[in-house]
N, C-alpha and C positions, 0 to 999 in steps of 0.2 A: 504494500500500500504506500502511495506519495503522501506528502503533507504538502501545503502551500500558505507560505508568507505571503500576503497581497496589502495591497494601496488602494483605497478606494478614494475617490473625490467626489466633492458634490461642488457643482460652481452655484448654486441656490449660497449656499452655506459658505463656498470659497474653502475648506477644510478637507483632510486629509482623515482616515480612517486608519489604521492600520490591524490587519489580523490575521489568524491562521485559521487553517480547517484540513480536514480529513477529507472533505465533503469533496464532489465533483466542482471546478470554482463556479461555473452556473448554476447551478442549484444553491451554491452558498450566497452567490449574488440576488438571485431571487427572492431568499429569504431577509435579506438584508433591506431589501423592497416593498416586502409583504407590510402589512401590517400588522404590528410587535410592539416591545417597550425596549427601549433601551435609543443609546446614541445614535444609531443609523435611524431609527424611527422618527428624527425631525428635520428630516429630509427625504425626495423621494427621485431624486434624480442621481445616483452614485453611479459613476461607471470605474471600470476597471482600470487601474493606469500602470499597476505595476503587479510581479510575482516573480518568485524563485521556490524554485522546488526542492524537497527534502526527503529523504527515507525513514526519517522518523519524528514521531511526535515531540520526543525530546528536544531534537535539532532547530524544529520551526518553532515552535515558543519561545526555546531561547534567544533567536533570529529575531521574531517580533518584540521580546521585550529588549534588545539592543538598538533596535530604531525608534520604539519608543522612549527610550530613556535618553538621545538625541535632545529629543523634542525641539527639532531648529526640521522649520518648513522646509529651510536653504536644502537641508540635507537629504529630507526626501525628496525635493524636486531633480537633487542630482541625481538621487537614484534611478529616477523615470526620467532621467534624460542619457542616462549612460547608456539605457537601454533601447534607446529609440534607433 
């Protein structure tokens, strides 16, 4: 099974998401859509801007909480522009 680190953005909000999942990433995007509680629920336009792939759950958590502890926008917009 993959894990995946991802970036979501919403330009409503101007803000950056940052999360992992196990899930398929459309399906997890979906649900980040649906309607729910939490931080992505006050917003409804997120799209995808970034991902890197992992082989374990351990690897992408701690990948996701190393760009969030960042927390400089600068840093993730280089991420999604190194990738582009």
């Amino acid at each position: 099974m993959k894990y995946v680190v991802y970036i979501l953005y919403s330009e409503e909000l101007d803000r950056f998401y940052v999360g992992h999942t196990g899930d398929a990433m459309e399906e997890r995007l979906r649900k980040h859509l649906s309607n729910h509680s939490g931080f992505t629920a006050t917003a409804k336009d997120w799209i995808l801007k970034y991902s890197e792939e992992y082989l374990s759950k351990k690897e992408a958590y701690a990948r996701e909480l190393a760009i969030k502890r960042k927390k400089s926008k600068k840093f993730i917009q280089n991420l999604i522009n190194s990738a582009e």
